[in-house]
N, C-alpha and C positions, 0 to 999 in steps of 0.2 A: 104397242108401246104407248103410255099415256103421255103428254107432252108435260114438264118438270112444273111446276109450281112457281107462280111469281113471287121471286124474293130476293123484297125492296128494304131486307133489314140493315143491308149496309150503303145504301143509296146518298145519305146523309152524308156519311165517308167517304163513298166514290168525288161527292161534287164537291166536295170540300176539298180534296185534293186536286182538282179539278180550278180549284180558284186558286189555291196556292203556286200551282205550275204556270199559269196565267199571269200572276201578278209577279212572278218570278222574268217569265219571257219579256212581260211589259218594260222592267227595268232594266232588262239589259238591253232591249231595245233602244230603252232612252240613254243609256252609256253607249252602247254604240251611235246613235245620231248625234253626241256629243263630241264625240272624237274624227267621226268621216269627212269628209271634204266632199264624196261622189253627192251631188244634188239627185241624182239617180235614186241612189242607194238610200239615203233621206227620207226622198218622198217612201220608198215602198217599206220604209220601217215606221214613216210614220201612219202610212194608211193601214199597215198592220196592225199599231198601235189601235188605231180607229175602231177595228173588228173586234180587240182583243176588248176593250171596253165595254162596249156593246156585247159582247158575251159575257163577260162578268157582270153586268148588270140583270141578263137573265140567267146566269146561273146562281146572281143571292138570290133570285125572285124564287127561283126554283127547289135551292135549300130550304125555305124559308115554309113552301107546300110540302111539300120532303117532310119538315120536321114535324110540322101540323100533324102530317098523314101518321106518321110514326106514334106523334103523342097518341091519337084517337085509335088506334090498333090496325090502323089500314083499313079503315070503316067508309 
């Protein structure tokens, strides 16, 4: 059995969807710590908050080679 062929043609779409669900979770994050009262529940929405940033920040980076690679043919 040959192992399948890497294919990065919809990569662009995967991470772009990928940022959408991201910046989706981020805001209900921030409406939930808007409305709780739990200092508990606060902090760990907002250190989630923390990661979810930081990973949007490398996945434009990520897009952004994604789309390069894509222009140049996967070269």
């Amino acid at each position: 059995m040959k192992p399948k062929k890497d294919d990065r043609s919809d990569n662009v779409d995967k991470i772009q969807y990928n940022i959408d669900m991201t910046i989706q979770n981020y805001r209900k994050a921030e409406e939930m710590i808007e409305i709780t009262d739990d200092e508990k529940t606060k902090e760990a929405l907002e250190a989630k908050n923390d990661r979810r940033l930081e990973s949007l920040a490398n996945m434009r980076k990520e897009i952004k080679d994604e789309a390069k690679a894509k222009q140049n043919g996967y070269k």
